[in-house]
C-alpha positions in Angstrom: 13.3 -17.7 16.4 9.6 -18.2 17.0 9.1 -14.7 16.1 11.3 -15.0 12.9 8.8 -17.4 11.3 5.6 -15.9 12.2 6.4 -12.2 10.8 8.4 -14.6 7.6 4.7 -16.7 7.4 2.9 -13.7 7.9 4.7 -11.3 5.0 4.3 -14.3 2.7 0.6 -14.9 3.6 -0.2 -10.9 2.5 2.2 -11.6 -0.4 -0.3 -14.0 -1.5 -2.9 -12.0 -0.9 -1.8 -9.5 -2.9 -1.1 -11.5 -5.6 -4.8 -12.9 -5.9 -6.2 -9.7 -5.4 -4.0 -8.4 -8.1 -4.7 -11.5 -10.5 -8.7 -11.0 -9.8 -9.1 -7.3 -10.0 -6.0 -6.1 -12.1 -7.1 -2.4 -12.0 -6.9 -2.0 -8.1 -2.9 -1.9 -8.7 -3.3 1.2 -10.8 -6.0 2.8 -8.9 -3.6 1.9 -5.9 -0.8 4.2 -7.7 -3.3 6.5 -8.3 -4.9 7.5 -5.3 -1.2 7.3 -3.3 -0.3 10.2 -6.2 -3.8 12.0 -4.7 -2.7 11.4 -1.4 0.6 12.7 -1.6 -0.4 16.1 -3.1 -2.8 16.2 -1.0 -0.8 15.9 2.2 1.9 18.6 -0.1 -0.8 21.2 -0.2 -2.1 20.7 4.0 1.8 21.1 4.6 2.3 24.0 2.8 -1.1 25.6 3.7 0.2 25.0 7.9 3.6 27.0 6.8 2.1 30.2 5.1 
């Protein structure tokens, strides 16, 4: 039960976080999206480059 609360108190705390971050900075949400796009194409183009 112990273990219940700290990951629930935890989760909120980065929820939090997030949320100031967010409110401070409100680009780094769309950069976020951004570079995860880059990132994913990226990883696309190592995979296909390891099958041919």
């Amino acid at each position: 039960m112990k273990g219940l609360v700290f990951v629930a108190g935890a989760a909120v705390g980065i929820a939090a976080a997030a949320a100031a971050i967010t409110s401070m900075y409100p680009d780094v949400s769309r950069r976020m999206a951004r570079d995860g796009r880059r990132v994913v194409r990226m990883g696309s183009n190592v995979v296909r480059r390891m099958w041919h």
